[in-house]
Structures are given as C-alpha cells and as structure tokens.
C-alpha positions as CSV (number, residue, x, y, z in Angstrom):
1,X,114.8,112.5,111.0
2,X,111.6,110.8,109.0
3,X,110.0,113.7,106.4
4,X,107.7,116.0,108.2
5,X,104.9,115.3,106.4
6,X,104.9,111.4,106.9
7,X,103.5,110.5,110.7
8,X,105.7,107.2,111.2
9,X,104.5,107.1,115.2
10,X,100.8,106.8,113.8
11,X,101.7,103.6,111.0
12,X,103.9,102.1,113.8
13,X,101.0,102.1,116.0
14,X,98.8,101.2,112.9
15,X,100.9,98.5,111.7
16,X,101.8,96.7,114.9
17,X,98.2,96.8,116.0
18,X,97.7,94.9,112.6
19,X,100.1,92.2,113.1
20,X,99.0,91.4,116.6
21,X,97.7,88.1,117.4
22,X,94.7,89.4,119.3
23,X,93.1,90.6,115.6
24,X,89.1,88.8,115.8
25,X,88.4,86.8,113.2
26,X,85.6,89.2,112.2
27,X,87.9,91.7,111.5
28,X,89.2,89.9,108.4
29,X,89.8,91.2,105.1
30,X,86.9,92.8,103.3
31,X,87.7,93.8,99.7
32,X,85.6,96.8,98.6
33,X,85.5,98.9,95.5
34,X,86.8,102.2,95.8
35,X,85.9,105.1,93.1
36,X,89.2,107.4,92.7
37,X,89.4,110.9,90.8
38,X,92.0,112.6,89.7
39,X,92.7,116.5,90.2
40,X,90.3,116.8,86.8
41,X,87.6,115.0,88.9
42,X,88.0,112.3,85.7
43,X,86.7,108.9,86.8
44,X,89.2,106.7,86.2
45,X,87.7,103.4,87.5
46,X,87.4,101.5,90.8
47,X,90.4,100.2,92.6
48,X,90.5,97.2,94.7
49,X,90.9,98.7,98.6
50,X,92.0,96.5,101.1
51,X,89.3,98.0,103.5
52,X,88.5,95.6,106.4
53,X,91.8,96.3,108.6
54,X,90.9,100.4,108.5
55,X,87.5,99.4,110.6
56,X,90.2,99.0,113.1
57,X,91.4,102.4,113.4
58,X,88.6,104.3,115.2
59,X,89.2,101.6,117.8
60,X,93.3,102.5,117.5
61,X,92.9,106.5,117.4
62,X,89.4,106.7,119.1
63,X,89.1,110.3,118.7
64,X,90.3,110.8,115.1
65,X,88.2,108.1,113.5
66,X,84.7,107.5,112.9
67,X,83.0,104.3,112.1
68,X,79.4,104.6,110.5
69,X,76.6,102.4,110.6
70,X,77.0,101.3,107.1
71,X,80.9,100.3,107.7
72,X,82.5,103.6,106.4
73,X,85.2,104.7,107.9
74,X,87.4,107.9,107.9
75,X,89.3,111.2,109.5
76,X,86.7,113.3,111.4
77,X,89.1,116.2,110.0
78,X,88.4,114.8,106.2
79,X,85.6,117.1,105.0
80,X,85.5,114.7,102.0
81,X,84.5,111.5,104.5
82,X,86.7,109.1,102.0
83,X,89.0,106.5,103.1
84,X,91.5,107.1,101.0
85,X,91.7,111.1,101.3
86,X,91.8,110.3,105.4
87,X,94.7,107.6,104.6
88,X,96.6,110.4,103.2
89,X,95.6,113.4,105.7
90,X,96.1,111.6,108.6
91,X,99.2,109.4,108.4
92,X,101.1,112.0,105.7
93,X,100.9,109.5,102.6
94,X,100.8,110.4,99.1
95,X,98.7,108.0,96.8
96,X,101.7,106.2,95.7
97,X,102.5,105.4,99.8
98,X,98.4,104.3,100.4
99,X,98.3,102.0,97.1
100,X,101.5,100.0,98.5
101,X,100.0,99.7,101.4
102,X,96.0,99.7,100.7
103,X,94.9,98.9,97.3
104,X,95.3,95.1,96.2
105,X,98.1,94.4,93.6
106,X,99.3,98.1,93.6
107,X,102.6,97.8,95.0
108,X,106.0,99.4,94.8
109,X,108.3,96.9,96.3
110,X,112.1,98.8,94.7
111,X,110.7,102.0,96.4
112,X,109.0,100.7,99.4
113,X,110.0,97.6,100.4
114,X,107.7,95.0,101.7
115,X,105.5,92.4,99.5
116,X,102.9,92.8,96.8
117,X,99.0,92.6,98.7
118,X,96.4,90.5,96.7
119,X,92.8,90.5,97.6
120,X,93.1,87.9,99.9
121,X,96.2,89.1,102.1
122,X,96.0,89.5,105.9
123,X,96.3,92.2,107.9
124,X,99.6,90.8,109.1
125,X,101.3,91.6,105.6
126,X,99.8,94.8,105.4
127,X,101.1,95.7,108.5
128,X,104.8,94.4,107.2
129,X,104.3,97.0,104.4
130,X,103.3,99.6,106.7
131,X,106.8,99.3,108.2
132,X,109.0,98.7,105.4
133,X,107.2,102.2,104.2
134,X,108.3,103.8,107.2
135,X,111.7,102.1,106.9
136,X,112.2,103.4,103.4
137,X,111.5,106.7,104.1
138,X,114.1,106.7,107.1
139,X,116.4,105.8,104.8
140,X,115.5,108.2,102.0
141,X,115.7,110.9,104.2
142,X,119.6,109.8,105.8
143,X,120.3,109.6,102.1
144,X,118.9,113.2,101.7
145,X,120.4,114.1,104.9
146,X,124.0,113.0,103.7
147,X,123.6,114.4,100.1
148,X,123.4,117.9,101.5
149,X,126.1,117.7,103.9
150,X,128.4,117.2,101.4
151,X,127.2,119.9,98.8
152,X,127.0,122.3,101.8
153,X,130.9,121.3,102.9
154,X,131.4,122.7,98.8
C-alpha cells in the first residue's frame, strides 16, 4: 500500500495526461521564476519552475483547479494561491518530491528515479518522473512493509 499522504491515482492521472500525444503545441513548456521561503519566511532566491504543463491541471481536475487571467494556477483549497504549496496539498508531495518533478535541474534520481528536467524538457519527461516518483514510493513502502514484519515476528 502507497503512503497515505502521497495521492498516486491523482499523478497517474497527472502524468499520463502529460505524456499523451494529444498535448497542443501551446501548451508547451514555459519556464517561470518562482520565489520560495522557508519556515523562517527567509527568501532564499527564485527557483526555476517548470510551470507550463500545471496550466493543464484545471482542465484534468476541473473542480480543484483554478486558472486565472494572468496564467496562475493553483488548489482552490490553497489559501496561499501558490503553485508550489497546491503541488504539495493536493497530490501529497513534500518539496523534495515537487523539485524532482517541477523545478528545472533539481532532481533526485538515487531516490526517485526518473531523469534530471532542464529548462527546456517536455512534458513527456516530466510525466516519466511523475511515475518513477510514484514507483519509488511503492517500493519504499514494500520495503517498509517487510521491515516490520520481520521485527514484529521478534
């Protein structure tokens, strides 16, 4: 069983969507800064999100997402309206899990699988990272699974 908080039916839907074939050409990758704080609220710079494929997901979850005039996009439940606080509310990702699979040259291959995402990647490859993250935590959690059956046999 994948870990509760991680919602591997929504990035399955997410990531195959991506890696379709009937993707418009419009809906091509657009490369936007993205101002991130820590717990502090201590700027710590801008980060390089891979933002054109999320315009796709208020098409994909119609009444969880919201597309503005200006090309935002985010969780209608997100009080904070920022793409990267909705990444992690509504599919169950920490920040390491949305950089792999969001933010341009920020990935974790040895813990997630999958490849690293430049600023000029399709959506196709980040919809291959999408599910390698869902893989890896599959297996991380039969790992987790099998660890404790044999301390509880003990």
């Amino acid at each position: 069983m994948i870990t509760a908080l991680l919602q591997a039916n929504r990035l399955e839907k997410f990531a195959k969507r991506l890696m379709s074939n009937d993707i418009k050409p419009k809906i091509k990758m657009i490369n936007t800064k993205c101002r991130l704080f820590v717990v502090d609220e201590k700027y710590v710079g801008e980060l390089p999100l891979l933002y054109g494929p999320l315009q796709l997901l208020p098409r994909i979850f119609k009444d969880d997402w919201v597309l503005t005039e200006n090309g935002n996009v985010f969780w209608i439940e997100d009080r904070s309206q920022h793409p990267i606080n909705s990444l992690q509310l509504f599919f169950g990702m920490n920040l390491l899990m949305v950089s792999h699979c969001f933010i341009a040259n920020s990935q974790n291959i040895k813990l997630f699988g999958g490849g690293i995402l430049s600023t000029t990647c399709t959506s196709k490859e980040i919809g291959r990272n999408l599910l390698h993250l869902i893989q890896s935590q599959i297996v991380a959690q039969d790992l987790l699974t099998t660890i404790n059956a044999m301390f509880s046999k003990n």
